[in-house]
MIMI-136903 format. One line per field, with one value per residue (C-alpha): residue in one letter; x, y, z. Coordinates in nm, 2 decimals. Each point is the difference from the previous one (the first is absolute). Example, Ala and Ser with C-alpha at 12.3 -4.5 7.8 and 13.67 -1.06 7.14 Angstrom:
2
code	(A	S) $
c1	(1.23	0.14) $
c2	(-0.45	0.34) $
c3	(0.78	-0.07) $
% end
This chain:
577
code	(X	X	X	X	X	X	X	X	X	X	X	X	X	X	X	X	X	X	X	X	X	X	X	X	X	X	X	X	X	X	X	X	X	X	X	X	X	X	X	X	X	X	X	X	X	X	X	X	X	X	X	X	X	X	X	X	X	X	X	X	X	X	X	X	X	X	X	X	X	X	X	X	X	X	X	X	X	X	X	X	X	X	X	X	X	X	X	X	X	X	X	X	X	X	X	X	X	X	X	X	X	X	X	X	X	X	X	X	X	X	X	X	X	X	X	X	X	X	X	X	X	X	X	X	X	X	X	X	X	X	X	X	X	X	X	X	X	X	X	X	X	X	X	X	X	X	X	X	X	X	X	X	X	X	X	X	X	X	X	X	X	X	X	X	X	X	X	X	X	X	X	X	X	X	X	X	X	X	X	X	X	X	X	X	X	X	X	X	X	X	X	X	X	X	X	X	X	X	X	X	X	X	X	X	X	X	X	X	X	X	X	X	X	X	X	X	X	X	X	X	X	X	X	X	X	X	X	X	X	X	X	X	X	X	X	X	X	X	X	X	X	X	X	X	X	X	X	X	X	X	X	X	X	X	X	X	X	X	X	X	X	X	X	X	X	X	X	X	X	X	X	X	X	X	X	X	X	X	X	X	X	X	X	X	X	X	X	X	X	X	X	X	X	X	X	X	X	X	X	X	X	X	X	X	X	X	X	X	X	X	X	X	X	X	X	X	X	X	X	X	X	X	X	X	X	X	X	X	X	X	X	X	X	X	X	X	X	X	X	X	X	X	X	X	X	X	X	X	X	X	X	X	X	X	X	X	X	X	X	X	X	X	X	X	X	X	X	X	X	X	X	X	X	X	X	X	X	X	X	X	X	X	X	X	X	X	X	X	X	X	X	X	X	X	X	X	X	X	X	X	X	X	X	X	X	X	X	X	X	X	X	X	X	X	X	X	X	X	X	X	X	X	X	X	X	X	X	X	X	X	X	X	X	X	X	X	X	X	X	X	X	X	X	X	X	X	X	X	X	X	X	X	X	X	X	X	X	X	X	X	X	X	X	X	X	X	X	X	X	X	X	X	X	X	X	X	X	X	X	X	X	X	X	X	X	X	X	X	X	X	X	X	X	X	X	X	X	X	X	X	X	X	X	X	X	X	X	X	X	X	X	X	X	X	X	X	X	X	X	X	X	X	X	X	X	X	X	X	X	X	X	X	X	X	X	X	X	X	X	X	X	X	X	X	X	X	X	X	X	X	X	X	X	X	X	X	X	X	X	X	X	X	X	X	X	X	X	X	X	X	X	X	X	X	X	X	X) $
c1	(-2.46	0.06	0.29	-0.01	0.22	0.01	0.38	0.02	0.11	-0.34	-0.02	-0.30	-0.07	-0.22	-0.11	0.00	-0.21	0.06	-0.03	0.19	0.03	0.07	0.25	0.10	0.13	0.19	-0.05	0.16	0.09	0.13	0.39	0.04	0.31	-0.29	-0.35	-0.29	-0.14	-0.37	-0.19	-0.30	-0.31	-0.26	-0.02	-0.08	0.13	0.04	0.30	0.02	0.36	0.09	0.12	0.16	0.35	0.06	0.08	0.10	0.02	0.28	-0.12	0.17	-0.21	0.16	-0.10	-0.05	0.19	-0.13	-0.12	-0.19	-0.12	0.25	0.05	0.05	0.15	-0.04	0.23	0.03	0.32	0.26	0.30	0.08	-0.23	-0.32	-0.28	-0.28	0.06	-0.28	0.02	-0.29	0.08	-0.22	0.11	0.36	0.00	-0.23	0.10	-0.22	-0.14	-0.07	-0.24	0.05	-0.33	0.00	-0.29	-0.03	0.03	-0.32	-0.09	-0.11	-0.31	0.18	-0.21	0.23	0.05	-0.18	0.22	0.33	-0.06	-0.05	0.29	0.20	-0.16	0.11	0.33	0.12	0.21	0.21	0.39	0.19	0.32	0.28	0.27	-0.20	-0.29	-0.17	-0.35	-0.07	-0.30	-0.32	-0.32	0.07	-0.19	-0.24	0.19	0.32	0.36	0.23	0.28	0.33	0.40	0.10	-0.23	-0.09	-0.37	-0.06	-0.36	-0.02	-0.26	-0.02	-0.22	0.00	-0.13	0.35	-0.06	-0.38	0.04	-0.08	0.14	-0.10	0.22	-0.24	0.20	-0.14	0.16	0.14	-0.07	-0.35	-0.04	-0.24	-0.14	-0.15	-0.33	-0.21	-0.23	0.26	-0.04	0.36	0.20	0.33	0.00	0.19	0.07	0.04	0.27	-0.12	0.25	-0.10	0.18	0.02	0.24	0.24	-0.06	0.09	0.35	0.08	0.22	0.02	0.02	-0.01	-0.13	-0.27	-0.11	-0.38	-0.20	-0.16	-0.35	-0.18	-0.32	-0.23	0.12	0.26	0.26	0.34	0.10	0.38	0.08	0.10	0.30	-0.10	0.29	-0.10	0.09	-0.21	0.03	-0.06	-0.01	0.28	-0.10	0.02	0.10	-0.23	0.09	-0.17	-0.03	0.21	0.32	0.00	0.30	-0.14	-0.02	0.14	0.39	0.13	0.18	0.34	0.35	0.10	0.07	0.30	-0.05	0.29	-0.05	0.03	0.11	0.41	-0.08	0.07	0.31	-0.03	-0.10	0.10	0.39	0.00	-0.06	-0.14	0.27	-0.30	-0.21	-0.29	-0.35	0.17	-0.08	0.37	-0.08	-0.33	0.14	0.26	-0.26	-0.17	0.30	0.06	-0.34	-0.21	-0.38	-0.07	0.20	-0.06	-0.07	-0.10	-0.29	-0.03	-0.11	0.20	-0.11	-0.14	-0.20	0.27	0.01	0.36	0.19	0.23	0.01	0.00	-0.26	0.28	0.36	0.24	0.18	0.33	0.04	0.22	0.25	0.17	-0.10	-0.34	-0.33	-0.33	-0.28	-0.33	-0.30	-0.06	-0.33	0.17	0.16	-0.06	0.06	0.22	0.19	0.07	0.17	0.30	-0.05	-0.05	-0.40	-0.17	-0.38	-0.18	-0.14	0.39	0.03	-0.35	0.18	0.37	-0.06	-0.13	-0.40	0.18	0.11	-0.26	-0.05	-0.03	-0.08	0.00	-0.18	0.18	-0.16	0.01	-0.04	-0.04	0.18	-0.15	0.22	-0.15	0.32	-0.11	0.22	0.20	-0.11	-0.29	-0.32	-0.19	-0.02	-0.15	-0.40	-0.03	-0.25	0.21	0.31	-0.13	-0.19	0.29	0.20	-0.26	-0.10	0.37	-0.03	-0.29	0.08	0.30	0.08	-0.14	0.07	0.27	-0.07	-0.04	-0.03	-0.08	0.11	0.02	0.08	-0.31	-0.33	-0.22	0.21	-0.08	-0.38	0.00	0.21	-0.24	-0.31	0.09	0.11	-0.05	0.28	0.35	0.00	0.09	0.26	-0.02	0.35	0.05	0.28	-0.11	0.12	0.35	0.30	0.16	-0.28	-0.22	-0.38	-0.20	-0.29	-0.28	-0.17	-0.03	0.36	0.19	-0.04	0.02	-0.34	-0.19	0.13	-0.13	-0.37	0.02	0.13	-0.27	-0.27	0.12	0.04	0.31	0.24	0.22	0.27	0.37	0.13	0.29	0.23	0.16	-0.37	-0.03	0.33	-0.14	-0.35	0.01	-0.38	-0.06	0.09	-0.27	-0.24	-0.01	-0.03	-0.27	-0.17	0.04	0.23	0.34	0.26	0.34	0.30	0.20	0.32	0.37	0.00	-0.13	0.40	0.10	-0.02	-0.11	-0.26	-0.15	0.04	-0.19	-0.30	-0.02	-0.03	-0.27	-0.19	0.00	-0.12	0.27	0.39	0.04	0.39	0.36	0.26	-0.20	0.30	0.23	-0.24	-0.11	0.23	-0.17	-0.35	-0.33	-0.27	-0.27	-0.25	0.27	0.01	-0.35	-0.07	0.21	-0.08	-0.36	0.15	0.14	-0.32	-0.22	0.33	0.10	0.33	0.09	-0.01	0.43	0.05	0.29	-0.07	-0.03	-0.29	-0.24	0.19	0.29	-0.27	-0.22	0.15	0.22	0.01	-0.31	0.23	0.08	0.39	-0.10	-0.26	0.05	-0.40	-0.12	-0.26	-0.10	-0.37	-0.06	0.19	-0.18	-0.29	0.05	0.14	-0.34	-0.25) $
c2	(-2.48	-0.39	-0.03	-0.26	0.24	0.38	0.08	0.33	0.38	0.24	0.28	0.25	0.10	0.16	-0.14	0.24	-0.13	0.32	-0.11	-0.31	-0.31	0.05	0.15	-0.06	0.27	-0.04	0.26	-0.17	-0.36	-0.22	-0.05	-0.29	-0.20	-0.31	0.13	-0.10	-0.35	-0.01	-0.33	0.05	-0.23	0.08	0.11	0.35	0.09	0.32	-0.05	0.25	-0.08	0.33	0.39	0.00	0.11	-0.23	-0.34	-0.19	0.29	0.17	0.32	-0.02	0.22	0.19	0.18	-0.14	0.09	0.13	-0.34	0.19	0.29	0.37	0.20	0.39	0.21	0.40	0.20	0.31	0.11	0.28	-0.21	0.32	0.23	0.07	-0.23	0.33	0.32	0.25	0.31	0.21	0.23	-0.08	-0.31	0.06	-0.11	-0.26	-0.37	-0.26	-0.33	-0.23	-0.23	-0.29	-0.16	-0.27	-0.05	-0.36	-0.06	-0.01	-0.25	0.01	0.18	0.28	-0.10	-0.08	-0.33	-0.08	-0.29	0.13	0.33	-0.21	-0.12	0.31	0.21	-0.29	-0.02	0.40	0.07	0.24	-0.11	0.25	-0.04	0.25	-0.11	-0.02	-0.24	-0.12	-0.06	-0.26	-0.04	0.16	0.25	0.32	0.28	0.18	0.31	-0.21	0.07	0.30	0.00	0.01	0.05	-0.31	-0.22	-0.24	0.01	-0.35	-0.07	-0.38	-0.11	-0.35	-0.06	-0.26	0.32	0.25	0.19	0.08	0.23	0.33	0.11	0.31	0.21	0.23	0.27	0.17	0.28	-0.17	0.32	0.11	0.38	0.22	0.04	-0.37	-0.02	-0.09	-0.35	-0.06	-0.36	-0.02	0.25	0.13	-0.14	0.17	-0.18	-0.35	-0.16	-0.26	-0.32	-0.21	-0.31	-0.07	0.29	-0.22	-0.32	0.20	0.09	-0.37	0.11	-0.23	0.33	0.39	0.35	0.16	0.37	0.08	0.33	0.08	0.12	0.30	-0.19	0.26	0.09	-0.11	0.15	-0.15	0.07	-0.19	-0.35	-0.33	-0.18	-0.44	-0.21	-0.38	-0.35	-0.24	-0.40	-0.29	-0.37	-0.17	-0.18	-0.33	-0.12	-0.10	0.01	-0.24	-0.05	-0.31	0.18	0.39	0.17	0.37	0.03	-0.28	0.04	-0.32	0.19	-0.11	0.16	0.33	-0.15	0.05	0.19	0.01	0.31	-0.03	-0.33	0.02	0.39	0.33	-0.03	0.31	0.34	-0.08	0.03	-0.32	-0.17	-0.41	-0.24	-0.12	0.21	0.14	-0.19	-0.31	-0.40	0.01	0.27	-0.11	-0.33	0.08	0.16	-0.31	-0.20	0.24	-0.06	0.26	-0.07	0.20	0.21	0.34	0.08	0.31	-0.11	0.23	-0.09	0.01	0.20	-0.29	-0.08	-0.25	0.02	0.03	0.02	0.36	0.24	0.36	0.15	0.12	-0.18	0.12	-0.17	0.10	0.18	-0.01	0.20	-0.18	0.21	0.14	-0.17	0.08	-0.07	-0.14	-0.09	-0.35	0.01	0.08	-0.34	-0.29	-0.32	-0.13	0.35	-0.04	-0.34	0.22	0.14	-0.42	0.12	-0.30	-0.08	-0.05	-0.34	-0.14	0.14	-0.25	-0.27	-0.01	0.10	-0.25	0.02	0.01	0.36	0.28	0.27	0.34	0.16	0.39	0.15	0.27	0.31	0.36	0.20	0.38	0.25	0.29	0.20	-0.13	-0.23	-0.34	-0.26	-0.06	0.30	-0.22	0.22	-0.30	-0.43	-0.31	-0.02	-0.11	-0.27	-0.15	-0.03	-0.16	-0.24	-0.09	-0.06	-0.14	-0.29	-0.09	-0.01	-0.21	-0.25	-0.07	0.06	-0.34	-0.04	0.28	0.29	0.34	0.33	0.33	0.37	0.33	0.34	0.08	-0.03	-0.04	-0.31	-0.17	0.10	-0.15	-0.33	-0.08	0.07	-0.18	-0.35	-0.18	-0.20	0.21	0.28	0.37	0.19	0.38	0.11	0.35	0.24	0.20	0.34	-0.03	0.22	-0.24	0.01	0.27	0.02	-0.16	0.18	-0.28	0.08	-0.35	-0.06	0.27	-0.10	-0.41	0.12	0.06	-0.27	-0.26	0.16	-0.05	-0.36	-0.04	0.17	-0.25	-0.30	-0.08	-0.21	0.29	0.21	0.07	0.28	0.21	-0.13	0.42	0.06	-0.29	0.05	0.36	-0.11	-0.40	0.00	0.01	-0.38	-0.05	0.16	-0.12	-0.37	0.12	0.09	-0.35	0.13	-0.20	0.21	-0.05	0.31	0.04	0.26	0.02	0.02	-0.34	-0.13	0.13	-0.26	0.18	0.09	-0.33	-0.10	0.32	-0.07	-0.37	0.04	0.24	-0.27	0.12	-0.28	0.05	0.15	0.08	0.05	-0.03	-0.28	-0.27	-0.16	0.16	-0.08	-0.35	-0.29	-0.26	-0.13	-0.12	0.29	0.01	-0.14	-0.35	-0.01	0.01	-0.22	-0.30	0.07	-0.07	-0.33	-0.12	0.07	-0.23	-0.27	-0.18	-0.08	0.31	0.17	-0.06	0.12	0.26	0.08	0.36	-0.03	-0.21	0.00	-0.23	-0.29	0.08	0.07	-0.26	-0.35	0.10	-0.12	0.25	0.04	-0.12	-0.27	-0.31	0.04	0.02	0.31	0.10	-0.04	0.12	0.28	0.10	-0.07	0.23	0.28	0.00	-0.01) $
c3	(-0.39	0.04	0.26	0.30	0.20	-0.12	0.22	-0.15	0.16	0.09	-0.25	-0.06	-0.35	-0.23	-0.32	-0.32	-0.34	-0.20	-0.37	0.08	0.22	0.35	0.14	0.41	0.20	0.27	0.27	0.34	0.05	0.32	-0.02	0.32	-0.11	0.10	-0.17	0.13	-0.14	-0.09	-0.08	-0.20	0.15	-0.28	-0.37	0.15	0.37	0.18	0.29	0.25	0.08	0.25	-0.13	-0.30	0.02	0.36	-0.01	0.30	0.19	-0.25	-0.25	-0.30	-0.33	-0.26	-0.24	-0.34	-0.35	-0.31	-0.21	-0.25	0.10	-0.03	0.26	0.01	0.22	0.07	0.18	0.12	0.17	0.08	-0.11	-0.29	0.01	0.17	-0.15	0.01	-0.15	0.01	-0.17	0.16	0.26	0.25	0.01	0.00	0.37	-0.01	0.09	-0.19	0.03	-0.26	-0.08	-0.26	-0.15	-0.23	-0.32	-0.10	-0.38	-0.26	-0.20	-0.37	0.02	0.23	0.34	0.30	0.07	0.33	0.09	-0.10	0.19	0.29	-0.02	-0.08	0.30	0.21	-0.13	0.01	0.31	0.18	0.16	0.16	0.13	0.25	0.18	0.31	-0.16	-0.26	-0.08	-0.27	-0.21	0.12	-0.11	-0.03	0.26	-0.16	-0.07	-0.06	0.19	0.03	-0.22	0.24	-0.11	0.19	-0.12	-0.30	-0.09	-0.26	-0.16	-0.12	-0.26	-0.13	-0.32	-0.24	-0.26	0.07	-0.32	0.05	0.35	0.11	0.31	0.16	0.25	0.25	0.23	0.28	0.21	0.30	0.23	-0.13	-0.02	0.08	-0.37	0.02	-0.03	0.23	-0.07	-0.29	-0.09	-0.07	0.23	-0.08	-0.33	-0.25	-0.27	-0.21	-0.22	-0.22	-0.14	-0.26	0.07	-0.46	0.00	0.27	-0.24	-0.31	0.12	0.00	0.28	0.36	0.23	-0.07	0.12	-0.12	0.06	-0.02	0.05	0.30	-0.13	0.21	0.17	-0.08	-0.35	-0.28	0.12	0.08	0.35	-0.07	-0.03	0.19	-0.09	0.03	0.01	-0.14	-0.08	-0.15	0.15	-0.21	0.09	-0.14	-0.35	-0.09	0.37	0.25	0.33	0.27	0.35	0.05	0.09	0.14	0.20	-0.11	0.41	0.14	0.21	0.23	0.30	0.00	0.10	-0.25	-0.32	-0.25	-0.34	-0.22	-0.20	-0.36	0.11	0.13	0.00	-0.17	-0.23	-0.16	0.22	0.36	0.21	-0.01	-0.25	-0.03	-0.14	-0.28	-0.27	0.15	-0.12	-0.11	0.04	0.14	0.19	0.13	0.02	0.25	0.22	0.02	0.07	0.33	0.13	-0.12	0.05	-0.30	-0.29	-0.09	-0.36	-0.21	-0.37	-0.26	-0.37	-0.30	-0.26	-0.18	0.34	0.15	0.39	0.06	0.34	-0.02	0.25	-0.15	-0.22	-0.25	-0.12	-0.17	-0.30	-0.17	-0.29	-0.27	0.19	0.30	0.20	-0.09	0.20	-0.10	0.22	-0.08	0.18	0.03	-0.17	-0.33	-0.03	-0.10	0.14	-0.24	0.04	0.35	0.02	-0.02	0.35	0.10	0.11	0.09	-0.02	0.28	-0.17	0.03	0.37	0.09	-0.15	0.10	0.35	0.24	0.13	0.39	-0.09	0.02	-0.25	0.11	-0.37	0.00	-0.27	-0.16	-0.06	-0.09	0.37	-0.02	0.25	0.21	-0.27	-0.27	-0.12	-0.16	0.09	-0.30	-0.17	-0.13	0.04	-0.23	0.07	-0.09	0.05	0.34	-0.09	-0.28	0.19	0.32	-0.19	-0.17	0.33	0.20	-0.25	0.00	0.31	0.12	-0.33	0.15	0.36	0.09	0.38	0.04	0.28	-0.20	0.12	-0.22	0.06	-0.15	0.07	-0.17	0.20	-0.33	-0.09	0.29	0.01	-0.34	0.12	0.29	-0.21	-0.27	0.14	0.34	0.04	0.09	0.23	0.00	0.15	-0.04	-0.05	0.16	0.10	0.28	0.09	-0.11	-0.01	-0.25	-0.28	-0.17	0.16	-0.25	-0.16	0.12	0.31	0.11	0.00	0.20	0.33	0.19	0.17	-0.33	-0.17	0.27	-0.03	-0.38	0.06	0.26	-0.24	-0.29	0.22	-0.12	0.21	0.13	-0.09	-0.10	0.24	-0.03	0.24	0.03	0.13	0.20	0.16	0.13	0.04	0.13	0.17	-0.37	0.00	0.32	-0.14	-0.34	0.12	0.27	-0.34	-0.10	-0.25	-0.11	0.03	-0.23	-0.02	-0.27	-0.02	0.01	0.37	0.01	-0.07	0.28	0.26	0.34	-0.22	-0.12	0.37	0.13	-0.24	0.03	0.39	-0.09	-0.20	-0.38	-0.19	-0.25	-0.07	-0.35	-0.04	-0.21	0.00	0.26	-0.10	0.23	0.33	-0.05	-0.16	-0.27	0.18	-0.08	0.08	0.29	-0.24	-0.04	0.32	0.05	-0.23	0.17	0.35	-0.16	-0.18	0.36	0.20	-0.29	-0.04	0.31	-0.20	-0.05	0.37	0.06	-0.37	-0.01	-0.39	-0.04	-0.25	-0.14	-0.34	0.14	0.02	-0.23	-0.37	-0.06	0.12	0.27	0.28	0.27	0.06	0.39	-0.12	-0.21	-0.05	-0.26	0.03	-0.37	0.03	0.38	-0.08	-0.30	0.22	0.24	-0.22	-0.21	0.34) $
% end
C-alpha cells in the first residue's frame, strides 16, 4: 500500500481465500474518536506503536460485524419448555451437561480442510447469560456446562461454508453415579445429538427450532431428544460498512434527554390522548418543535417490503357496512393500500425532518407471551434477514449526519442490528416484571437484570427499561450505567411529571414519553444548543449572540440577528470540523 500517511482506526482480521479473492474479516477494531496516526518510513515497516486497543492512555475496541462471513447461533433455554427430555428411567433425575463441538466443512475430494477447520475450531464458542452475569464468548470445559432454568446457554459459529457443518451435542451426567466406569476415557457420558447445519440452510428460514434425538452412547438407541432454538446472521448485502464513522458504543454524557414517543405521543390507546395522529411528520414534527432530542417511532414493512412508520401489528379497515371493521395484519397490505390510514415511509420521515432531530426507530416485531399469545395473533413474520436489510440500507443510505438510535422488544432483532452494521447503536427494549403487561415467553426479556447481561453480552449501547419496574426497582438505573450500559425508560408513567423528575435526578440517559408539548414551549433541542455554544467558543463575533440557534444566522442571508457579519463560510467551517 502506497500512502504517505496511513491515519486509519486499528482493526485485527483474518484473511479468507476460499475459491475466491480475499475476503477481510473483521474480528475487533480501535474506536478512539482521534485514531492513532501511523507514518510509514520504508516500503516494508513493522511499528510497534503500544497494546492494541489503548491509545493515548484511553481503551476503546469493539467487536467487529459480519462483512462476509455468516454467523450462527445455538441455544438452549427453558423459555417454553425444558430444552432435554430423556426418556430412560434411570435417568429420569439426572441433570445434564452439554457439550457443543463443531466439524469444519470438506472439500471436493471429502478430506477436511486443514485451514478452514482451523478456523472453525477457533471460531465455536459458548455465551451464557442470568440476571446476575453474563459470560461472553469463550471455550467450552471439557464436559461442557449444566443446563439451568434461569439461564440462557448460546453457541456462536461463524463460517464462511454455513451449509457444509456438522455440529455435535455430547451430554454427560452432571452428578456421576456410581455405575461409571472406572478409567473411562469419557466419564458420564451418555449420549450425542448430531446437527447438520444443510438441514438449517434448506429451511431458507432466518431463525427456528429444531428437535434432534439423543442417541444412546453405547448403542443406537434413542435415550429422548434436545430441543435447539436458532437464528442464522448474515452480513448485510450490497452495503459495506467502514470504519470512518461508528456510534455502535459510543454515548456523550449529557443531562436526561427528551423522547417524544411516536413523536407528539399516543393518539389512539391512552386517557389522554395527543392533539396529532400518532407516527406522523406533523406529529413527529411538533415533537421536534418542543425540544425533543430525539422522536420515537415504530418500522414495519409493507407487504410489498416498504418500511412504513405504524404502530400496531394489525389495522382495521371498514367495511361495507358503517359500522363493520375488519382487522388485518399489516403485513397483508400493500403500500399503495395503506395510504388510506395516511402511513408514511420511513424514507419521507429522513427527509422532511431536520438532521438536528434524533431518530429513535423501534423495530416492530412479533413478541411471544409466557401464555403462548402472539402479539397480534400473528404466530408467522417477515424473514428476519430480509426485513432488516431492508430497513437498515435505508437507513445508512440516507441518515447522513442525523443521531439514530434502534430498539426492539425482540432480543434477536437487535443481535441482528449490531451484527450486521457498525454504525447506529442498539437499545434492547424490555418490559420488566410488570403488573400492567403479560410476561413474555423469552427468557431474556422478563426481568431489567437479565436484560442488562444480554445487552452487556451483545455489547449493545444499553437499554430501554420499563419505567413501572424502574419506579419499584431504581438501583436498576445505578447499576446499569455501572455496567457501562445507557439506560432509557419508556412507559405511561413517564407523563406524569414527579416521575420524569424522579428519574432524571437518578440519571437515566433518556425519558421516552406523550405530549412533550404540554411541558416545554416551542425550543431548539440540547443538540441546537450545543451546537452554537460550539459556534461561539470558535467565532469571537458570536460570544454576546442571543440567537437561540445556529439556523437564525446561518440559512438565510448568513447574518446573525445580533451580528451585521457576515459568517457564511466560518460557520460552515466550524459546523463541518
Amino acid at each position: 500500500l502506497e500512502y504517505e500517511k496511513l491515519l486509519q482506526t486499528n482493526l485485527t482480521f483474518k484473511l479468507q481465500t476460499i475459491g475466491g479473492p480475499c475476503q477481510v474479516i473483521v474480528n475487533k477494531w480501535e474506536t478512539h474518536l482521534q485514531p492513532r496516526s501511523i507514518t510509514p518510513l520504508e516500503n516494508e515497516s513493522t511499528i510497534d506503536d503500544g497494546q492494541f486497543g489503548i491509545h493515548n492512555g484511553v481503551e476503546n475496541l469493539d467487536s467487529g460485524w459480519l462483512t462476509c462471513q455468516t454467523e450462527i447461533r445455538l441455544r438452549l433455554h427453558f423459555s417454553e419448555k425444558p430444552p432435554v427430555v430423556i426418556n430412560k428411567k434411570k435417568f429420569k433425575k439426572s441433570r445434564f451437561r452439554v457439550k457443543v463441538t463443531l466439524e469444519g466443512p470438506e472439500d471436493d475430494e471429502g478430506t477436511p480442510s486443514p485451514i478452514i477447520q482451523h478456523k472453525m475450531a477457533n471460531v465455536l464458542e459458548i455465551s451464557l447469560v442470568s440476571d446476575n452475569e453474563f459470560q461472553s464468548r469463550h471455550s467450552q470445559p471439557d464436559c461442557g456446562y449444566a443446563l439451568q432454568p434461569d439461564r440462557w446457554t448460546e453457541y456462536s459459529i461463524q463460517t464462511m461454508e454455513p451449509d457444509n457443518l456438522e455440529l455435535l451435542f455430547d451430554f454427560f451426567e452432571e452428578d456421576l453415579s456410581e455405575t461409571i466406569v472406572q478409567g473411562d476415557a469419557h466419564p458420564g457420558h451418555v449420549g450425542i445429538a448430531c446437527l447438520l447445519s444443510s438441514t438449517i440452510a434448506e429451511s431458507g428460514k432466518s431463525a427456528g427450532i429444531l428437535t434432534l434425538p439423543i442417541m444412546s452412547r453405547n448403542s443406537r438407541k434413542t435415550l429422548g431428544k434436545v430441543r435447539v432454538d436458532y437464528i442464522v446472521i448474515k452480513p448485510l448485502p450490497e452495503y459495506n460498512c467502514n470504519m470512518k464513522c461508528s456510534f455502535s458504543k459510543y454515548w456523550n454524557p449529557r443531562s436526561t434527554l427528551d423522547v417524544g414517543h411516536r413523536g407528539a405521543g399516543n393518539s389512539t390507546t391512552t386517557t389522554k390522548l395527543a392533539k396529532v395522529q400518532e407516527n406522523t411528520i406533523a406529529s413527529l414534527r411538533s415533537a421536534a418543535n418542543h425540544g425533543a432530542a430525539f422522536v420515537e417511532f415504530d418500522v414495519q414493512l409493507s407487504k410489498d417490503f416498504v418500511p412504513v412508520v405504524y404502530h400496531d401489528l394489525t389495522c382495521c379497515m371498514t367495511m361495507k357496512k358503517p359500522l363493520e371493521l375488519f382487522e388485518i395484519p399489516v403485513k397483508e397490505l400493500t403500500y399503495d393500500q395503506l395510504q388510506l390510514l395516511k402511513v408514511i415511509r420511513i424514507f419521507i420521515v429522513l427527509e422532511d425532518l431536520p438532521e438536528h432531530v434524533g431518530f429513535n426507530i423501534e423495530i416492530k416485531w412479533i413478541c411471544q407471551q409466557r401464555d403462548g399469545i402472539w402479539d397480534g395473533n400473528l404466530s408467522a413474520f417477515f424473514d428476519m434477514n430480509q426485513s432488516l436489510d431492508v430497513i437498515l440500507k435505508i437507513a445508512l443510505e440516507k441518515s447522513g449526519n442525523r443521531r439514530i438510535i434502534f430498539s426492539s422488544f425482540d432480543a434477536d432483532v437487535c443481535t441482528m442490528i449490531r451484527n450486521k452494521q457498525n454504525k447506529f447503536p442498539v437499545l434492547f427494549l424490555t418490559q420488566g416484571k410488570s403488573e400492567i403487561y403479560p410476561e413474555l415467553m423469552d427468557l431474556r426479556s422478563r426481568t431489567t437484570s437479565i436484560a442488562m447481561s444480554f445487552a452487556q453480552f451483545e455489547n449493545l449501547l444499553g437499554i430501554c427499561a420499563h419505567t413501572e419496574d424502574l419506579l419499584k426497582n431504581l438501583s436498576h438505573i445505578d447499576e446499569a450505567k455501572s455496567k457501562g450500559l445507557v439506560i432509557f425508560c419508556w412507559g405511561d408513567d413517564n407523563n406524569e411529571h414527579e416521575n420524569r423528575k424522579k428519574l432524571r435526578d437518578y440519571g437515566v440517559h433518556g425519558l421516552i414519553y406523550d405530549r412533550i408539548y404540554d411541558s416545554m414551549p416551542e425550543q431548539p433541542n440540547i443538540f441546537q444548543v450545543e451546537q452554537l455554544e460550539r459556534l461561539k467558543k470558535e467565532l469571537p463575533e458570536l460570544k454576546s449572540c442571543t440567537c437561540p440557534t445556529v439556523r437564525h444566522f446561518s440559512l438565510s442571508s448568513a447574518s446573525c440577528v445580533c451580528h451585521k457579519n457576515s459568517l457564511t463560510n466560518r460557520v460552515d467551517n466550524v459546523q463541518n470540523a
